[in-house]
N, CA, C and O atoms as CSV, one atom per row, in Angstrom:
chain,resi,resn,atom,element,x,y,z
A,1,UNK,N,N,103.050,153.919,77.689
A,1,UNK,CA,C,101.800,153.950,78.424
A,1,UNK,C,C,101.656,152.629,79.177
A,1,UNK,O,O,101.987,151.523,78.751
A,2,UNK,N,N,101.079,152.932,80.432
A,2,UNK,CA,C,101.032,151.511,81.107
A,2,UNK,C,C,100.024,150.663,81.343
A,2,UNK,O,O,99.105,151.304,80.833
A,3,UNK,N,N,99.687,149.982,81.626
A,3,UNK,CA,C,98.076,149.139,81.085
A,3,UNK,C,C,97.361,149.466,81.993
A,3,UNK,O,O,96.322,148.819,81.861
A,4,UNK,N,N,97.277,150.363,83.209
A,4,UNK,CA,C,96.186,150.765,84.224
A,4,UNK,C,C,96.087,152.048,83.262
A,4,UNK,O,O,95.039,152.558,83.657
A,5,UNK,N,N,96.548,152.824,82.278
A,5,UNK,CA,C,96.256,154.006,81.464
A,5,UNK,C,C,95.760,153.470,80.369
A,5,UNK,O,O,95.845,154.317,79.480
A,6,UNK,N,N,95.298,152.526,79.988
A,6,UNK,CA,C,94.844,152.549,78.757
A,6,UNK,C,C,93.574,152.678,78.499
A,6,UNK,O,O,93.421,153.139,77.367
A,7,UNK,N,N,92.505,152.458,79.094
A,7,UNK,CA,C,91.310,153.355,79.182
A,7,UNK,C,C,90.876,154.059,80.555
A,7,UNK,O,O,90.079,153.449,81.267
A,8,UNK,N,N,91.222,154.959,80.852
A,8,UNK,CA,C,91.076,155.453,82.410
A,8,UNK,C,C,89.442,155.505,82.536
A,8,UNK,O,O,89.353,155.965,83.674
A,9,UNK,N,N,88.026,155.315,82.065
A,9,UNK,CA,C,87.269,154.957,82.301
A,9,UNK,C,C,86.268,154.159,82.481
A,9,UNK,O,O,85.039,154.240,82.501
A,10,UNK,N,N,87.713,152.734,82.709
A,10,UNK,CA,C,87.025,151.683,82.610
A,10,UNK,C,C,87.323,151.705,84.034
A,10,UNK,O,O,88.121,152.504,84.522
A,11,UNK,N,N,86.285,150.283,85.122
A,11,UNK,CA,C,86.012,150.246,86.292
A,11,UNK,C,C,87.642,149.270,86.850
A,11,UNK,O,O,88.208,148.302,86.342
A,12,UNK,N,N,87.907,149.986,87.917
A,12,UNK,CA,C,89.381,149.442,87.973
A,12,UNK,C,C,88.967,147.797,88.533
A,12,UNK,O,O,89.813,146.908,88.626
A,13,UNK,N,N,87.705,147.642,88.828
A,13,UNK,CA,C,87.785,145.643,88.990
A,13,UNK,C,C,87.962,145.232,87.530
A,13,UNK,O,O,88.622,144.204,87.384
A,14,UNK,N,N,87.516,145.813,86.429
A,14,UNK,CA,C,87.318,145.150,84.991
A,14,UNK,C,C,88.805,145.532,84.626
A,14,UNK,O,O,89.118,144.768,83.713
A,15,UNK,N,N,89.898,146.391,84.931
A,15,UNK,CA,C,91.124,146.283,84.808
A,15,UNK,C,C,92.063,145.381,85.276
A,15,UNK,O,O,93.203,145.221,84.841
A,16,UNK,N,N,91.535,144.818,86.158
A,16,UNK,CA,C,92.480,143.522,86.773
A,16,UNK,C,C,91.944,142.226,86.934
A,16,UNK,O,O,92.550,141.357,87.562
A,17,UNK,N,N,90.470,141.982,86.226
A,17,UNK,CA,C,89.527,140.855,85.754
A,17,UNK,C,C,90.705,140.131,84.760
A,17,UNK,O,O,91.290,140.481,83.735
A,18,UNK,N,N,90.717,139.476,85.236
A,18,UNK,CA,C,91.412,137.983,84.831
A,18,UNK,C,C,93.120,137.836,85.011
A,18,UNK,O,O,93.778,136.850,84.679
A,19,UNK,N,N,93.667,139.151,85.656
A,19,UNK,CA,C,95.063,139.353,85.847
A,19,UNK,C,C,95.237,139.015,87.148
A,19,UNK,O,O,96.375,139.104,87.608
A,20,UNK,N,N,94.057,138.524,88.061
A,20,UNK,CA,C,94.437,138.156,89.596
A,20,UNK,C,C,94.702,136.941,89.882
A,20,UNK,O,O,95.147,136.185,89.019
A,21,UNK,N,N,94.452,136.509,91.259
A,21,UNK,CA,C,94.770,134.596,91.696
A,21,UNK,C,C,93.749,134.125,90.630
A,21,UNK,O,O,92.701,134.594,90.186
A,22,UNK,N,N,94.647,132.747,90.343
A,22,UNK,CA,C,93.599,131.762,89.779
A,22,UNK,C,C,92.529,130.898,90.938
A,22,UNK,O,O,91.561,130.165,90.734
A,23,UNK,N,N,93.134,131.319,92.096
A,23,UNK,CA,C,93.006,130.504,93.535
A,23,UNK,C,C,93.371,128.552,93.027
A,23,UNK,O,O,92.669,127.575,93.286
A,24,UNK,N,N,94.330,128.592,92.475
A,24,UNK,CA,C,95.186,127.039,92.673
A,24,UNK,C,C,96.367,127.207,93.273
A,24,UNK,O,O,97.056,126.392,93.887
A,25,UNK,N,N,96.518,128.210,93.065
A,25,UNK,CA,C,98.735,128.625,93.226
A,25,UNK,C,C,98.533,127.463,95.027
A,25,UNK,O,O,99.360,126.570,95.216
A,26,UNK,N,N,97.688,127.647,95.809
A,26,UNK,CA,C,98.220,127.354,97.237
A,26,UNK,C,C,98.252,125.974,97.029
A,26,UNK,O,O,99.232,125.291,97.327
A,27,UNK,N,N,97.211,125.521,96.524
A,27,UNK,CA,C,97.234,123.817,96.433
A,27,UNK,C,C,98.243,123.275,95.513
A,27,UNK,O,O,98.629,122.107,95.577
A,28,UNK,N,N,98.508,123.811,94.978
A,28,UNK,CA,C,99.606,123.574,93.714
A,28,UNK,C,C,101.017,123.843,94.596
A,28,UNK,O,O,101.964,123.160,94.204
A,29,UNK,N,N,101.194,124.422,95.327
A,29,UNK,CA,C,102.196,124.856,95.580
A,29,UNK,C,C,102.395,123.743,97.414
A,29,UNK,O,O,103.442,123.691,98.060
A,30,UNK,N,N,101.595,123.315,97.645
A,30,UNK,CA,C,101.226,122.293,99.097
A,30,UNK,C,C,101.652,120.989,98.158
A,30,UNK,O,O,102.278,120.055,98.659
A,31,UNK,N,N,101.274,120.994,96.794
A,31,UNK,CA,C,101.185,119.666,96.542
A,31,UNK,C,C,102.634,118.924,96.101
A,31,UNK,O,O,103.031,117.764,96.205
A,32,UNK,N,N,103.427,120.569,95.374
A,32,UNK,CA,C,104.510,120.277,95.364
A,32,UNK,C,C,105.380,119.963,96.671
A,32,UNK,O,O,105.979,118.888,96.633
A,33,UNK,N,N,105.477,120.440,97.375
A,33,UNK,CA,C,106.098,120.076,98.899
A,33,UNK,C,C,105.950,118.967,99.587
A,33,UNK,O,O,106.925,118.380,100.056
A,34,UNK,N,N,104.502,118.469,99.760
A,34,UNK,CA,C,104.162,117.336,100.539
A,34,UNK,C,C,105.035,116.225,99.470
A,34,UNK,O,O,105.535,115.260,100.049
A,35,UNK,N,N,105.252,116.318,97.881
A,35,UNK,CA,C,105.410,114.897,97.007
A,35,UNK,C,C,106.958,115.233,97.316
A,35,UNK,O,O,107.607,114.254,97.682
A,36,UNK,N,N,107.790,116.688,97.212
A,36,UNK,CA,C,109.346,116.536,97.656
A,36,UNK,C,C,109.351,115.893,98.699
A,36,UNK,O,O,110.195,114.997,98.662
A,37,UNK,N,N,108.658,115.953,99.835
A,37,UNK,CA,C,108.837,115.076,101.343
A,37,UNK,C,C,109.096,114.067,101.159
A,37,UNK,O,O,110.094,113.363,101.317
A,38,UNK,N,N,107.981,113.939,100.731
A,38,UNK,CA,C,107.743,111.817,100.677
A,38,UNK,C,C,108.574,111.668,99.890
A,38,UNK,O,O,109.223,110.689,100.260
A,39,UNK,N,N,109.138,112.221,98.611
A,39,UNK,CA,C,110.513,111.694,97.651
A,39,UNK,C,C,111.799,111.439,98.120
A,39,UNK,O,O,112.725,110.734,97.718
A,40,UNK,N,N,111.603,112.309,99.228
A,40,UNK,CA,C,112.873,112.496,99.903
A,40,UNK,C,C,113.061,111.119,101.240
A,40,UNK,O,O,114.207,110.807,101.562
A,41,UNK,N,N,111.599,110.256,102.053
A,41,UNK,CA,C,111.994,109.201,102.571
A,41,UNK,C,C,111.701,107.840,101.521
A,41,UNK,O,O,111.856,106.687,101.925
A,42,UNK,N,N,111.185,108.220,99.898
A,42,UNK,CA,C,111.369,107.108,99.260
A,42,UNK,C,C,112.774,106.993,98.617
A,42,UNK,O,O,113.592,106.152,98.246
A,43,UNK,N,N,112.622,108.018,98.682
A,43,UNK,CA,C,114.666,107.940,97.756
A,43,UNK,C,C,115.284,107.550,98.657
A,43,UNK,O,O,116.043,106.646,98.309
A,44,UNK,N,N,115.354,107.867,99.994
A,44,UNK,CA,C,115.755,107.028,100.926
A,44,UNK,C,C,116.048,105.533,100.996
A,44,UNK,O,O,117.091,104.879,101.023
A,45,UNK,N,N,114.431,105.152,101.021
A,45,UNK,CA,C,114.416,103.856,100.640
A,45,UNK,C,C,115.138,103.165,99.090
A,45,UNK,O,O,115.804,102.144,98.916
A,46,UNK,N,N,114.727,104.083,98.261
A,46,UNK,CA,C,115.350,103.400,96.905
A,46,UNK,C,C,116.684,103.134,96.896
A,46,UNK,O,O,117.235,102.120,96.468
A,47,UNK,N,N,117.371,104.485,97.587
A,47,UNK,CA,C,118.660,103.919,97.631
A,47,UNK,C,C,119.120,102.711,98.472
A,47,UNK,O,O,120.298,102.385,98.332
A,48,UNK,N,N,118.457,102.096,99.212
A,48,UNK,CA,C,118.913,100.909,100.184
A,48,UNK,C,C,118.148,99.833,99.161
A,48,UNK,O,O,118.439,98.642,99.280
A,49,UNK,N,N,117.258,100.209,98.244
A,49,UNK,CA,C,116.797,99.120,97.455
A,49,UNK,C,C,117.710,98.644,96.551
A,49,UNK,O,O,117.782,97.465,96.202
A,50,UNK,N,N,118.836,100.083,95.930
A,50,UNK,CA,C,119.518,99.394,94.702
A,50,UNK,C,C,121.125,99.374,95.678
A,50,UNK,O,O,122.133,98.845,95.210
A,51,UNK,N,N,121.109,99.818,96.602
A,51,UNK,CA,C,121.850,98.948,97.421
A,51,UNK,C,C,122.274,97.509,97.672
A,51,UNK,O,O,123.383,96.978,97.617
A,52,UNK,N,N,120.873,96.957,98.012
A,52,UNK,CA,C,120.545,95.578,98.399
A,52,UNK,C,C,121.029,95.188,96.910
A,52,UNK,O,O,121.439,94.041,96.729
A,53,UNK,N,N,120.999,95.956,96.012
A,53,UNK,CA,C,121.659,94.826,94.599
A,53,UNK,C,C,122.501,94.636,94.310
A,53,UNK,O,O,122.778,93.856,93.399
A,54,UNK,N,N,123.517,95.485,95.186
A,54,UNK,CA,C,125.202,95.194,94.858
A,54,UNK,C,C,125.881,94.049,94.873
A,54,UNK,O,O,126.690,93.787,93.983
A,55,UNK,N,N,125.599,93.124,96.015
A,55,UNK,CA,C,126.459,91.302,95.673
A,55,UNK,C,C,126.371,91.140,94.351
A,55,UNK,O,O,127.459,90.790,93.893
A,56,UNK,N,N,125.283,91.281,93.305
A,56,UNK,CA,C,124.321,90.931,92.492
A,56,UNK,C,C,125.773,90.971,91.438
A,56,UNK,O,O,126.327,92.070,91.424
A,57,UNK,N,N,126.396,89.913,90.600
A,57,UNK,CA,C,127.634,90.953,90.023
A,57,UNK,C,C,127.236,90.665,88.288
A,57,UNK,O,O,127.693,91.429,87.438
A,58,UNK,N,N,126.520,89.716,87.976
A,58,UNK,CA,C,125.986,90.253,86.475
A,58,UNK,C,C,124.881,90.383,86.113
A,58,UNK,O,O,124.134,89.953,86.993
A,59,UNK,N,N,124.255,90.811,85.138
A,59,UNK,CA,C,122.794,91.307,84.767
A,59,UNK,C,C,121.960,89.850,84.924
A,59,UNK,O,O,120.908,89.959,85.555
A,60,UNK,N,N,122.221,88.789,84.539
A,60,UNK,CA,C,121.476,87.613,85.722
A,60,UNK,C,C,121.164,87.554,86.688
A,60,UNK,O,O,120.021,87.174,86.944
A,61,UNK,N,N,121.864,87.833,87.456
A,61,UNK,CA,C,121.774,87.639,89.321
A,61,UNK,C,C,121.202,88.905,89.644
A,61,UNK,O,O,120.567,88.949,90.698
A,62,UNK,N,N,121.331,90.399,88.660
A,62,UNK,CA,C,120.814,91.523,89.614
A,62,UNK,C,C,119.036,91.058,89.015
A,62,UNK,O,O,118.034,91.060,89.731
A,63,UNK,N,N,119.072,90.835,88.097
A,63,UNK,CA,C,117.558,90.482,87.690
A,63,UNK,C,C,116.952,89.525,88.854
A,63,UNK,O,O,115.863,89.668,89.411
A,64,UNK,N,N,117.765,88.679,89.047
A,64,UNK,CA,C,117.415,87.440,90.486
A,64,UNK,C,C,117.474,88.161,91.662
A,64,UNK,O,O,116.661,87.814,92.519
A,65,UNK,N,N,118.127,88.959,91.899
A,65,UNK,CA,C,117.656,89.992,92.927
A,65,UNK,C,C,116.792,90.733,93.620
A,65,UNK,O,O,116.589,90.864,94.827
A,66,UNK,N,N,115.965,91.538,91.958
A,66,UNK,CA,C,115.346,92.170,92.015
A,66,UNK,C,C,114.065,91.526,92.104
A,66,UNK,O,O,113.095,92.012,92.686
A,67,UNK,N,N,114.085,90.413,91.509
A,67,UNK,CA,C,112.674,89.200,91.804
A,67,UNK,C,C,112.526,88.746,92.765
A,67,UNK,O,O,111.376,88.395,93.032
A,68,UNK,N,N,113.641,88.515,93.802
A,68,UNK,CA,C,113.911,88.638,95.391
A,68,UNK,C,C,113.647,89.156,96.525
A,68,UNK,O,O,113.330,88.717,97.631
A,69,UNK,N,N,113.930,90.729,95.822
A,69,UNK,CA,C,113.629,91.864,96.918
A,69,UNK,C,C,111.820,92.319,96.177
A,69,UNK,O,O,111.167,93.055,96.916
A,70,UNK,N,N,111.372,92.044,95.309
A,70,UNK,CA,C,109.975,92.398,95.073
A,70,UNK,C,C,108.826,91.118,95.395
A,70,UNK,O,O,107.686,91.185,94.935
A,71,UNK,N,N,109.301,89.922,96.270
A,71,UNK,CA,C,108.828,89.168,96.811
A,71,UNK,C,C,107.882,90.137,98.156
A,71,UNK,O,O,106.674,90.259,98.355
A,72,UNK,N,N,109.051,90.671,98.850
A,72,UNK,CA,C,107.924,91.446,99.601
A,72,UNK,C,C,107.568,92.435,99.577
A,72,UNK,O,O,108.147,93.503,99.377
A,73,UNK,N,N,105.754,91.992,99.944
A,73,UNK,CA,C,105.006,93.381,99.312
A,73,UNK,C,C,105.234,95.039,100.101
A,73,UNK,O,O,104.732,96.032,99.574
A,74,UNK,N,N,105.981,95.128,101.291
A,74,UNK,CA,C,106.257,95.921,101.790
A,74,UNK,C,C,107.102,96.841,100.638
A,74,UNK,O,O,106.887,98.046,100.509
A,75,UNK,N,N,108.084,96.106,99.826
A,75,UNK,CA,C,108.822,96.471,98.880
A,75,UNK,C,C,108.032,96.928,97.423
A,75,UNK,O,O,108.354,97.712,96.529
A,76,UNK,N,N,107.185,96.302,97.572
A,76,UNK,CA,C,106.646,96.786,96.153
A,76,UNK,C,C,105.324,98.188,96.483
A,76,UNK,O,O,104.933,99.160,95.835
A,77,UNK,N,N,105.066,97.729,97.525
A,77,UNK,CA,C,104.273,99.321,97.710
A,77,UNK,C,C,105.212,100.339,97.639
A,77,UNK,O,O,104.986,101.273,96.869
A,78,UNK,N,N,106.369,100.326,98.399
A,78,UNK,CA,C,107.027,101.100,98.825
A,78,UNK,C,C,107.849,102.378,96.700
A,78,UNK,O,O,108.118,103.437,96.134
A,79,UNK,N,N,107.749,100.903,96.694
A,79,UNK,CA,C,108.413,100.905,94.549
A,79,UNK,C,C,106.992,101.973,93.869
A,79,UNK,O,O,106.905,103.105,93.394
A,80,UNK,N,N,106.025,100.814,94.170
A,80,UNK,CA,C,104.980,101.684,93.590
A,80,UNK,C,C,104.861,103.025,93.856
A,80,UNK,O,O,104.543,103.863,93.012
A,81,UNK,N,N,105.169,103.304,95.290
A,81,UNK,CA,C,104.223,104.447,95.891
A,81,UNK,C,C,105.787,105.173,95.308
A,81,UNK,O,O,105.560,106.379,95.202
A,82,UNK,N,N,107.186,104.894,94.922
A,82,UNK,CA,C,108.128,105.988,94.719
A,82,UNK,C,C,107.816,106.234,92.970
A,82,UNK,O,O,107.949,107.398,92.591
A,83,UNK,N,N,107.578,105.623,92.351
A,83,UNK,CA,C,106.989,105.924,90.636
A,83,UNK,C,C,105.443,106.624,90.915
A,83,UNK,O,O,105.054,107.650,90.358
A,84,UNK,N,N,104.968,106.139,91.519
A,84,UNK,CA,C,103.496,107.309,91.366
A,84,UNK,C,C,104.089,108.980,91.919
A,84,UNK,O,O,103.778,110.010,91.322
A,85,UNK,N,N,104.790,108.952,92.893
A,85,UNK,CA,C,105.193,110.107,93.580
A,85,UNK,C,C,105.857,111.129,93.035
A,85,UNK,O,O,105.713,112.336,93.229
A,86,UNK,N,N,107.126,110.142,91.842
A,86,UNK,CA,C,107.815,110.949,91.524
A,86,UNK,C,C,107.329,111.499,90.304
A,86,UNK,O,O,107.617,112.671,90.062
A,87,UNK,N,N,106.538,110.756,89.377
A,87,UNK,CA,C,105.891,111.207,88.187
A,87,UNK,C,C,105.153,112.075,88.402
A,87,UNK,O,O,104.865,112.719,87.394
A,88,UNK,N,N,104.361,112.634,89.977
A,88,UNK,CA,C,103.065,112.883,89.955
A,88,UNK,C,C,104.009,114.407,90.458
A,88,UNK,O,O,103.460,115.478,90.200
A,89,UNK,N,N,105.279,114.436,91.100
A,89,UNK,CA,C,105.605,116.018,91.197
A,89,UNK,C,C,106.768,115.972,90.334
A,89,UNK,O,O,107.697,116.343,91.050
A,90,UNK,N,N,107.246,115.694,89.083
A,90,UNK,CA,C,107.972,115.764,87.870
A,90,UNK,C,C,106.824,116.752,87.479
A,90,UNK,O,O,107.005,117.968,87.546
A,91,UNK,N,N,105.594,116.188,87.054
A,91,UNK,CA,C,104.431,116.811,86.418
A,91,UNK,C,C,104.333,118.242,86.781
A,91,UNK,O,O,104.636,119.182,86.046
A,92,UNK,N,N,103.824,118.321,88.133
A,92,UNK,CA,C,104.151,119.507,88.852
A,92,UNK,C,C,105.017,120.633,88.268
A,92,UNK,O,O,104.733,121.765,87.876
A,93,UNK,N,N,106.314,119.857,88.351
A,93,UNK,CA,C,107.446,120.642,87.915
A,93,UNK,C,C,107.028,121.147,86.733
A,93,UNK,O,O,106.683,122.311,86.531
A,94,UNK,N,N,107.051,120.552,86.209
A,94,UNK,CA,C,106.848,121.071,84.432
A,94,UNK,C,C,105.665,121.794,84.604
A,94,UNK,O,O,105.715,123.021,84.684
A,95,UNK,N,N,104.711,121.248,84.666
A,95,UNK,CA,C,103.234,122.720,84.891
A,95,UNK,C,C,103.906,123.655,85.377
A,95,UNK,O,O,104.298,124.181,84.336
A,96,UNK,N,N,104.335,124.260,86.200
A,96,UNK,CA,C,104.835,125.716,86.372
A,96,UNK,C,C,105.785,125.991,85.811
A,96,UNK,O,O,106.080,127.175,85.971
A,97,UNK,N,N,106.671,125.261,84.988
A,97,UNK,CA,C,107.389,125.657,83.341
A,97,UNK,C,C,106.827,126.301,82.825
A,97,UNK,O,O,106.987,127.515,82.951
A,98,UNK,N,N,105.755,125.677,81.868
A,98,UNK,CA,C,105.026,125.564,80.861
A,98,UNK,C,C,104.136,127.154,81.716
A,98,UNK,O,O,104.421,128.311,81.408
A,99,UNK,N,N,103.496,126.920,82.359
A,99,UNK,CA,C,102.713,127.821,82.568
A,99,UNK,C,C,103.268,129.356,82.561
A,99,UNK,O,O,102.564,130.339,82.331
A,100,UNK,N,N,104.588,129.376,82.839
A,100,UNK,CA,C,105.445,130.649,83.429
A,100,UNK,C,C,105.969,131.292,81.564
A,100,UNK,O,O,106.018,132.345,80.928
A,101,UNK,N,N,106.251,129.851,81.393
A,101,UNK,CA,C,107.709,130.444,80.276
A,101,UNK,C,C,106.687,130.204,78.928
A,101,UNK,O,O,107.277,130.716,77.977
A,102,UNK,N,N,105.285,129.580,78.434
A,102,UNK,CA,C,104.801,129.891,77.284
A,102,UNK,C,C,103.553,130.347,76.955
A,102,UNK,O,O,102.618,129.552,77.046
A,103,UNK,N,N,103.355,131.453,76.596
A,103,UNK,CA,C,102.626,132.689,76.192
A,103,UNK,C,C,101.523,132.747,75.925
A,103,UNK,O,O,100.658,133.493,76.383
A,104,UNK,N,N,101.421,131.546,74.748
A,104,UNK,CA,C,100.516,131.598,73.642
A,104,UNK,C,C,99.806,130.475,74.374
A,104,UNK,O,O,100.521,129.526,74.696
A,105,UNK,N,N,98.376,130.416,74.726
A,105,UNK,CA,C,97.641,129.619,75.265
A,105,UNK,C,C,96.961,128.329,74.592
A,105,UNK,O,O,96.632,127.384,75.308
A,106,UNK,N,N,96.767,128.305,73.279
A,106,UNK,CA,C,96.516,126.722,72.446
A,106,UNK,C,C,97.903,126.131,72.809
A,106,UNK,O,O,97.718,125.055,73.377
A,107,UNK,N,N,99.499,126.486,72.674
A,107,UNK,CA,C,100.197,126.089,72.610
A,107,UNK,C,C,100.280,125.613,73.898
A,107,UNK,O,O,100.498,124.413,74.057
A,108,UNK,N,N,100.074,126.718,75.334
A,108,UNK,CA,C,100.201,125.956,76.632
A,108,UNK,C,C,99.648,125.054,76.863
A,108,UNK,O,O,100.202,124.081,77.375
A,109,UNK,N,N,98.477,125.080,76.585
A,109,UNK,CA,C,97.303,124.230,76.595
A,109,UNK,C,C,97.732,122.350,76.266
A,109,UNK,O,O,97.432,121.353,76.923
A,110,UNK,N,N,98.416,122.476,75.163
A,110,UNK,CA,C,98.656,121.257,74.037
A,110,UNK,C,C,99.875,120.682,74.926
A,110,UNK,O,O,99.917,119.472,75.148
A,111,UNK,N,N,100.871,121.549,75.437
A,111,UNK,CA,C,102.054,121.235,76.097
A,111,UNK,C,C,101.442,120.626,77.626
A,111,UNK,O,O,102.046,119.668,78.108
A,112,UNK,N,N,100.509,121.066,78.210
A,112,UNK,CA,C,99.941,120.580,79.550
A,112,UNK,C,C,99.700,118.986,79.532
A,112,UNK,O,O,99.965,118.065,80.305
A,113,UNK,N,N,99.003,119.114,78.143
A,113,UNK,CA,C,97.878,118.316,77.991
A,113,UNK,C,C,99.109,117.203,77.761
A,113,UNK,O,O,99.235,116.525,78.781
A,114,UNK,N,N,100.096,116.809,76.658
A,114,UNK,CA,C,101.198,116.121,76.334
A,114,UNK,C,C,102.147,115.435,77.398
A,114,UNK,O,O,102.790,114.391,77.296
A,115,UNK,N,N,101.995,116.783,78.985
A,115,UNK,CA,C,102.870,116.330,79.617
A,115,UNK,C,C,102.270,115.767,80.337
A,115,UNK,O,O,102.943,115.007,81.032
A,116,UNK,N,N,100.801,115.775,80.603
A,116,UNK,CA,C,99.787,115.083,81.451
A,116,UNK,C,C,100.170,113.848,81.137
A,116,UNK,O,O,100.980,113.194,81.794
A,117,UNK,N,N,99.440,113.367,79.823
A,117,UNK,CA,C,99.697,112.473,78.947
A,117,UNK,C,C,100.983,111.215,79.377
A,117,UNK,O,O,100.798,110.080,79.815
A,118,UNK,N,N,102.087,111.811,79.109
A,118,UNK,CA,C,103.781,111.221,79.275
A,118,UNK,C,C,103.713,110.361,80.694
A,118,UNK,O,O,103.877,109.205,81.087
A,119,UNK,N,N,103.293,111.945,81.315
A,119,UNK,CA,C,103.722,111.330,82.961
A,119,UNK,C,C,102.621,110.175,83.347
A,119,UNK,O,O,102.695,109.366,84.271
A,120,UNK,N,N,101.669,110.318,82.456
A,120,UNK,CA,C,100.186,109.586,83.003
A,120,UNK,C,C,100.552,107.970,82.560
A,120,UNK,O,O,99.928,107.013,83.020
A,121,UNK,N,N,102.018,107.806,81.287
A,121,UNK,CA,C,101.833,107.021,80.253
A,121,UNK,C,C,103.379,105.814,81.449
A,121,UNK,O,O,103.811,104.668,81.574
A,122,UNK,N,N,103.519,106.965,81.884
A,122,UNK,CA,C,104.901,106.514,82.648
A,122,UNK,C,C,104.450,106.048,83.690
A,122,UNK,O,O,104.454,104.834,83.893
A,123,UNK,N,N,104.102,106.687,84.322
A,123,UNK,CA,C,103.757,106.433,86.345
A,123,UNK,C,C,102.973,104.781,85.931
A,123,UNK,O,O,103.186,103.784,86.621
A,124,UNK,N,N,102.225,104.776,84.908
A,124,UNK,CA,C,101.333,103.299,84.780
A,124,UNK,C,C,102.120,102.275,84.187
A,124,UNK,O,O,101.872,101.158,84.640
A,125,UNK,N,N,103.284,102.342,83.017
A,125,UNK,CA,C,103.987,101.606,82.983
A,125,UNK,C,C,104.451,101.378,84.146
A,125,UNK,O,O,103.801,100.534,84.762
A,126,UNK,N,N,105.446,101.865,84.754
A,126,UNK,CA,C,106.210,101.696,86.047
A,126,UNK,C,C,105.278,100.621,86.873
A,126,UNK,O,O,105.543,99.431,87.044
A,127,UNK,N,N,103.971,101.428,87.403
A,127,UNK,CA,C,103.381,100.193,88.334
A,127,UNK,C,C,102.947,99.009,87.365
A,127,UNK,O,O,102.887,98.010,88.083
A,128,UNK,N,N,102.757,98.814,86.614
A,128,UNK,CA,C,102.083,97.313,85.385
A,128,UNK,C,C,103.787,96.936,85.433
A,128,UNK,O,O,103.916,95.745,85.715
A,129,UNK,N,N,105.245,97.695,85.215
A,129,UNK,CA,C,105.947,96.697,84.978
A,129,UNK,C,C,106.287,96.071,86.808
A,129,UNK,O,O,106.421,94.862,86.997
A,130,UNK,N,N,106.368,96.910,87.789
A,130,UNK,CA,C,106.689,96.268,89.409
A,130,UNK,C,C,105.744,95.283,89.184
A,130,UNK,O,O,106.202,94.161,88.967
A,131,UNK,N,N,104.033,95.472,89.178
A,131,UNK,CA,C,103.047,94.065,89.573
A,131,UNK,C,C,103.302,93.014,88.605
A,131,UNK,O,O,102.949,91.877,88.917
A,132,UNK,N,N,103.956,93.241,87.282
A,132,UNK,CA,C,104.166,92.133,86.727
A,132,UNK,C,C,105.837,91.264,86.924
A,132,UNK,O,O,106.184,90.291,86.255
A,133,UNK,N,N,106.291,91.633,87.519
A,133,UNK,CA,C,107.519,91.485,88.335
A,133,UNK,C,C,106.871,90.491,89.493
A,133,UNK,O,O,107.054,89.285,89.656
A,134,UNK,N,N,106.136,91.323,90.160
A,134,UNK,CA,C,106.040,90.745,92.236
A,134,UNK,C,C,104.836,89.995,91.937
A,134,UNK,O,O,104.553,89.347,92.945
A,135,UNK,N,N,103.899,89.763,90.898
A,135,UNK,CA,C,102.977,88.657,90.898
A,135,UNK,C,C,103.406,87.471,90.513
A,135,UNK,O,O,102.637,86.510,90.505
């Protein structure tokens, strides 16, 4: 039996009450795209960042490097703005994991909430460890 047969006298809006858009999918789905963009001219940049560290030839000098190239602040926005970006559509990613592939809703719920959490715990390390670097 198929779930539009299981009470045929119920009102067919109260049959598909709560099975329709959540109305996020578009923004969710804009938000993922616009953060691949921009990942795609910060990775750009990152790679010419850990580029610039190659002379660098032992873990001394690439450290002196990197205290070098985070002198300018063009560089450290650029750092910042690639750790907020990438944490913020990693997250993304995983929300439509989580949302697709687990069932049971306390459990989705707890898994959202955890990965909120991680990425929220990461993206802020990342910028506290660059400003404590370039200050």
């Amino acid at each position: 039996m198929s779930w539009h047969n299981k009470n045929p006298l119920q009102d067919p809006l109260a049959r598909v009450r709560g099975l329709g858009s959540a109305r996020e999918g578009v923004s969710h789905w804009w938000s993922q795209r616009v953060t691949a963009i921009s990942l795609i001219f910060l990775g750009i940049w990152f790679l010419w960042f850990i580029q610039s560290l190659l002379p660098y030839s032992t873990p001394e000098s690439v450290q002196f490097g990197v205290f070098v190239l985070l002198k300018s602040p063009l560089n450290v926005a650029f750092l910042i703005s690639f750790i907020a970006v990438a944490c913020y559509h990693a997250f993304l990613g995983l929300q439509v994991i989580i949302e697709d592939y687990i069932n049971h809703e306390s459990t989705k719920w707890g898994f959202l909430l955890f990965s909120k959490l991680l990425f929220s715990i990461a993206g802020i390390s990342g910028v506290v460890a660059v400003l404590g670097i370039a200050l």
